[in-house]
C-alpha positions in Angstrom: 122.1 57.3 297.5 125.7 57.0 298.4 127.7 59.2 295.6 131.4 58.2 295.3 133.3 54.9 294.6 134.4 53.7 297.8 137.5 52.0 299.1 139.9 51.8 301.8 142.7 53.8 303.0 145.6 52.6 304.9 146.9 54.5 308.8 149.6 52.6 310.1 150.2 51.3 313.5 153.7 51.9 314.6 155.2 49.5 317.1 157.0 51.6 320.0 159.6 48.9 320.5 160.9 48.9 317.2 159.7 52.0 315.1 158.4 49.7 312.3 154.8 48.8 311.1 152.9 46.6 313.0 149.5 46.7 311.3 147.4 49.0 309.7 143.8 50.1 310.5 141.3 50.3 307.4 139.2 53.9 307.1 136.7 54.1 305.0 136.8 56.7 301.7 134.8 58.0 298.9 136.9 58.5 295.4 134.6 61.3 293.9 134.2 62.0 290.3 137.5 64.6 290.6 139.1 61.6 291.8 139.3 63.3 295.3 139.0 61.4 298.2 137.0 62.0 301.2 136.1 60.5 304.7 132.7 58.3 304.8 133.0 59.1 308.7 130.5 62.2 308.3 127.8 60.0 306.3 127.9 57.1 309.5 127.0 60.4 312.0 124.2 61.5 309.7 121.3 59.7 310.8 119.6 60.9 307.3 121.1 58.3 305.7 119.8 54.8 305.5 120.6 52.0 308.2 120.7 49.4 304.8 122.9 51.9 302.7 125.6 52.6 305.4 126.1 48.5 306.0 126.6 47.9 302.5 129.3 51.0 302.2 131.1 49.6 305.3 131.0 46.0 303.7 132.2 47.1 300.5 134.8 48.8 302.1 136.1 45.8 304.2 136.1 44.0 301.3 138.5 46.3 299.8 140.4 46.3 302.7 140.6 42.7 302.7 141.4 42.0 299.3 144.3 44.1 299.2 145.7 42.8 302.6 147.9 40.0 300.1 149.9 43.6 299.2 151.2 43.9 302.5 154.0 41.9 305.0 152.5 39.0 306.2 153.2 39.8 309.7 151.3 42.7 309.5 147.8 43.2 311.1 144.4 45.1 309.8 142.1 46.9 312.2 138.6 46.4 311.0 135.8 48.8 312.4 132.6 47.0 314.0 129.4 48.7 315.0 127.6 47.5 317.5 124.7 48.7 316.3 124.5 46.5 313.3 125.7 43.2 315.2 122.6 43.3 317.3 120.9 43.0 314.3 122.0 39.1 313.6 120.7 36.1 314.4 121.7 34.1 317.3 123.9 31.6 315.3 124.1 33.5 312.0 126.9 33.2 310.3 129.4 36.5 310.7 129.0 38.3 307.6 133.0 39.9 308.6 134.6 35.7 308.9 132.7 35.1 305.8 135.1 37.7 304.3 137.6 36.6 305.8 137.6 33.1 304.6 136.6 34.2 300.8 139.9 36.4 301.0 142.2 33.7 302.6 143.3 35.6 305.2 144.3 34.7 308.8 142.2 35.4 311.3 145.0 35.9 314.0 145.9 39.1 311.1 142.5 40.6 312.6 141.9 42.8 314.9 137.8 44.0 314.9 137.7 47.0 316.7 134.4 47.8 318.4 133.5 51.6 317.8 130.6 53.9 319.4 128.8 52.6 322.7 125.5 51.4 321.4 124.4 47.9 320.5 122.8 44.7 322.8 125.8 44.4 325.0 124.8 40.4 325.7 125.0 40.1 321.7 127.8 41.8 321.7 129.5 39.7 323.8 128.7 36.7 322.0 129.6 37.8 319.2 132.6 39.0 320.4 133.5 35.4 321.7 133.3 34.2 318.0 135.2 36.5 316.6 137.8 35.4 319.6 137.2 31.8 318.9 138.3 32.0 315.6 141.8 33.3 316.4 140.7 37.6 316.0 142.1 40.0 318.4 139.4 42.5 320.1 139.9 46.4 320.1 137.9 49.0 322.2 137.6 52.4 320.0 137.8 55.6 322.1 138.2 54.0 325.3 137.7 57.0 327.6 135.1 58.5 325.5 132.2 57.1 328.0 132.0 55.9 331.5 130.3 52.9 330.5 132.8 51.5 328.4 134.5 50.0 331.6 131.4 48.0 332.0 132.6 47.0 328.1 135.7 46.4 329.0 134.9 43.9 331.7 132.2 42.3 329.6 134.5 42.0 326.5 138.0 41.3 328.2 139.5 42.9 324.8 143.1 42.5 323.5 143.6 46.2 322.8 142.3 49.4 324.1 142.4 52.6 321.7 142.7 55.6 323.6 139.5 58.3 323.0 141.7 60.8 320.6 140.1 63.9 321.8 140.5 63.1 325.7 144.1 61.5 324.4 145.3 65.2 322.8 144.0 67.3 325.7 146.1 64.8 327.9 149.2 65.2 326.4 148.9 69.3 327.1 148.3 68.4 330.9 145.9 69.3 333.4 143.8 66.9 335.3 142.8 64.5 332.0 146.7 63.9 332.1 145.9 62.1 335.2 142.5 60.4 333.9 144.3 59.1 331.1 147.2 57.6 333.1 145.2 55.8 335.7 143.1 54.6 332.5 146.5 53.4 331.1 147.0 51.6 334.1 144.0 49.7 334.3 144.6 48.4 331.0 148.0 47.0 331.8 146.0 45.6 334.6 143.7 43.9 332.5 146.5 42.6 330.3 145.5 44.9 327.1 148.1 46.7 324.9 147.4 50.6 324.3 147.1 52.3 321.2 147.5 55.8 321.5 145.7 57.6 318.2 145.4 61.0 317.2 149.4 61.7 317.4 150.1 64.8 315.6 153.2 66.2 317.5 156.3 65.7 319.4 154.5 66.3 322.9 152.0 64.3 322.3 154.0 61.4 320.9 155.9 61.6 324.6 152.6 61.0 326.4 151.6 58.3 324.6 154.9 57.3 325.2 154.8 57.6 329.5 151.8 55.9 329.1 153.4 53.0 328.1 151.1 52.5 324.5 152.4 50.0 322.7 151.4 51.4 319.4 151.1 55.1 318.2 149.3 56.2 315.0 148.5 59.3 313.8 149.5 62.4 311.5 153.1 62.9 313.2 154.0 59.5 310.8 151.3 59.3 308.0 147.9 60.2 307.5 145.8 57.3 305.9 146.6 56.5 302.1 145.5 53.9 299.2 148.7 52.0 299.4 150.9 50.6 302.1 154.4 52.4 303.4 157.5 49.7 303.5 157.6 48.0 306.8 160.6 50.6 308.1 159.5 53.6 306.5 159.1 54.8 309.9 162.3 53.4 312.0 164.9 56.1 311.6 162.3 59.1 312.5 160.8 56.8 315.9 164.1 56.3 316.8 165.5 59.5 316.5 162.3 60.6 318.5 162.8 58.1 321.1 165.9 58.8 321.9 165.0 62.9 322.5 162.1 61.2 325.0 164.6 59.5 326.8 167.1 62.1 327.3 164.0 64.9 328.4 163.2 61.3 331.0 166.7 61.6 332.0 167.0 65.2 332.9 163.8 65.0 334.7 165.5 62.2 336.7 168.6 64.6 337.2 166.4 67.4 338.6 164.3 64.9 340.9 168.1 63.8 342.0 169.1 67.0 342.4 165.8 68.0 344.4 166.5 65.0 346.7 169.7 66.6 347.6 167.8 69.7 347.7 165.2 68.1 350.3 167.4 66.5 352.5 169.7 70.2 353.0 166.5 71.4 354.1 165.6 68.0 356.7 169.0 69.4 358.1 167.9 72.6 358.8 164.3 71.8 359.6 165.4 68.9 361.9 167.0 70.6 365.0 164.4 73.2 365.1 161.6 71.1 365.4 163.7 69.1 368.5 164.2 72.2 370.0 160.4 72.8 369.4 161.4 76.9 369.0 158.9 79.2 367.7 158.0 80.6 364.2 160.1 83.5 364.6 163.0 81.4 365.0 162.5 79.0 362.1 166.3 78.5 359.5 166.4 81.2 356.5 164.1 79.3 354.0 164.9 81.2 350.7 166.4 78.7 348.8 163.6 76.6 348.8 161.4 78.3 346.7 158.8 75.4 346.1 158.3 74.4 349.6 154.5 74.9 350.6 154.3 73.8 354.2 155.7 71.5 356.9 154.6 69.7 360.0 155.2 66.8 362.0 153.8 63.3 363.2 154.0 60.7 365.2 155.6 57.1 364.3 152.1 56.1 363.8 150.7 58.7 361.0 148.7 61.4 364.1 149.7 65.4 362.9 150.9 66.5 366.3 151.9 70.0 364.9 150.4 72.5 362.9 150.9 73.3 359.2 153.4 76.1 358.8 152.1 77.3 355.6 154.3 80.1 353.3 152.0 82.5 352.0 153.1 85.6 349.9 156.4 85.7 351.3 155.3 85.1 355.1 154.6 81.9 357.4 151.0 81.0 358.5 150.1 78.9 361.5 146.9 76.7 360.7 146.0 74.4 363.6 143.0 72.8 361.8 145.1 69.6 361.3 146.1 68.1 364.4 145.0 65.3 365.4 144.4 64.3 361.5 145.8 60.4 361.1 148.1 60.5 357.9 148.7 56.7 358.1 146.3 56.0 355.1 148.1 57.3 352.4 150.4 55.5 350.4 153.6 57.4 351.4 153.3 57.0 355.1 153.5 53.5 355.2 156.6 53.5 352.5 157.5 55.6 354.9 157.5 53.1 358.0 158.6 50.4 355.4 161.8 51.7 353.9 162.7 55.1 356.4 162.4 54.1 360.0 165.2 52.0 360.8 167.4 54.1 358.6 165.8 57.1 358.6 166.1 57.6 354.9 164.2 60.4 353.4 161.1 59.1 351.0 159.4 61.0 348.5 155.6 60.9 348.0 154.4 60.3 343.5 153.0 63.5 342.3 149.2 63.9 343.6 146.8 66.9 343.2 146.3 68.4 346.8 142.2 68.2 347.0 142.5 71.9 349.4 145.0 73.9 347.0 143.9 71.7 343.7 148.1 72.1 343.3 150.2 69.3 342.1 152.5 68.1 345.1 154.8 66.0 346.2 155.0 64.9 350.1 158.6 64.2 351.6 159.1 62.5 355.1 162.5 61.7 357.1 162.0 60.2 360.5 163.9 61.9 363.5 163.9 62.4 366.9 164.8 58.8 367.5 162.4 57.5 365.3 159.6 58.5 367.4 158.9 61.8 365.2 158.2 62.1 361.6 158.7 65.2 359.5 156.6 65.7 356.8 157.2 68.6 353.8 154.9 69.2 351.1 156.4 71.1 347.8 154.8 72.3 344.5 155.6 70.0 341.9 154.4 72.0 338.8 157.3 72.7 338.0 158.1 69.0 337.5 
């Protein structure tokens, strides 16, 4: 027994480009007897409570959804939670229980968007079912994409339109670390795959500004509005986004500035790095280095990626010889052959994106400036953690 009368609530979906409403997604609610309102999400995770009970609570609370869709903009759209679970239990052919609604209710499929939650359910079922739902003019979300290693095999299987970011893996992102990264090259894959991101779970500034590099289309979470009965006016939202967007893009610009300003930085020290590596001197005659607090070690190559040098390393205030790399063949990695593309014939000085060094496990970035004619290449690696 299911106490409560239940309903739907409404969390908006704002749109990135233009700080307005794009949609809504419908989360289920109990109105109790003190007229509080609670989340059915803990009754769906208690496996107590009956298979047959929990499907007629979501239904009921679809319906709601739907029937009150007519209140809001036309050009709106309503997220609709699907279990898996319970669409392996249909018939091969049956009619969808969710398109039933949506015809009764007269609304537009192409308003839609059935977003597929947890990981279970027959994934050939799914599919099909899936393809209906896509036949009929739906869009197809992933919930907590992130959350599970085998929701890439999903992802292939169900080419969806829209790919929710897990929340929990989403907010530990956004305070950096190597999730940051994980999330990213997840981000990625999705503008690969020609899905838009929604970034949930946005409760601050900072993480707002991930979601943000990340390039979601939509955000949704507490930082706007936290899920409610009836629906916010269409640019409830637009002064606030803006006035946020514009802070992001002035933090992007003065990380530009400093990554200008370490170019500069960089090529002052090619200068003085430069004619002591021609001269091939020794340690104890290397420049004054002090202004360079970030640099982490330098050595050189030939035109075709082979370390002919050892790494001089700066440990605790002194240089360290370490020989174990010669011989290595740097010509794999992504820099070097920007390198050969855009810095040979003009010996311009190119700068490496921002990896994790697997030895040091320290975010770095990899700077190279042919010299010598062209035949020598110079390679410096920095700490980027400051960047």
């Amino acid at each position: 027994m299911i106490d409560g009368q239940p309903l739907a609530c409404f969390q908006p979906f704002i749109d990135t480009a233009t700080g307005r409403i794009a949609g809504v997604e419908a989360l289920g609610r109990l109105r109790l007897g003190n007229d509080q309102l609670v989340s059915v999400g803990p009754l769906f995770s208690e496996p107590r409570t009956p298979a047959s009970a929990l499907r007629r609570l979501d239904r009921q609370i679809r319906e709601d959804a739907l029937r009150r869709l007519h209140q809001a903009p036309e050009d709106w759209f309503l997220s609709l939670n699907i279990s898996p679970r319970w669409i392996s239990l249909l018939r091969p052919g049956q009619p969808l229980p969710s398109l039933k609604q949506l015809q009764h209710h007269h609304i537009d499929p192409r308003r839609i968007v059935f977003e597929i939650t947890e990981l279970g359910g027959n994934s050939q079922r799914l599919a099909q079912v899936v393809e209906r739902y896509r036949q009929a003019g739906a869009r197809i979300a992933i919930d907590d994409f992130g959350a599970g290693y085998s929701q890439l095999d999903r992802v292939l299987a169900l080419q969806p339109d829209i790919l929710k970011l897990d929340m929990r893996l989403f907010q530990a992102a956004a305070r950096g670390g190597p999730s940051s990264d994980v999330v990213k090259a997840l981000a990625q894959m999705a503008e690969k795959t020609g899905c838009w991101i929604i970034a949930e779970g946005v409760e601050t500034e900072a993480e707002l500004d991930f979601a943000l590099e990340c390039g979601s289309r939509y955000v949704q979470g507490f930082l706007f509005a936290q899920a409610q009965e009836g629906f916010f006016a269409s640019d409830t939202f637009v002064q606030p986004f803006a006035r946020l967007r514009e802070r992001y893009v002035r933090d992007k610009l003065e990380e530009r500035h400093r990554l200008m300003r370490l170019r500069q930085q960089l090529a002052q020290l090619m200068n003085l790095l430069q004619p002591w590596a021609l001269a091939q001197a020794p340690v104890s005659q290397l420049p004054r280095l002090e202004a360079f607090p970030w640099l982490l070690r330098f050595y050189q190559c030939d035109r075709h990626g082979t370390q002919l040098t050892p790494n001089l390393e700066r440990r605790h205030g002194a240089w360290h010889v370490d020989t174990s790399y010669v011989g290595h063949n740097w010509s794999w990695r992504p820099y070097f052959y920007h390198l050969l593309a855009e810095g040979w014939e003009e010996r311009r000085l190119i700068l490496s994106s921002t990896y994790r060094d697997a030895t040091s496990n320290q975010y770095c970035l990899t700077a190279g400036q042919f010299f010598a004619n062209g035949q020598r290449l110079l390679l410096i690696d920095i700490d980027a953690a400051g960047l």
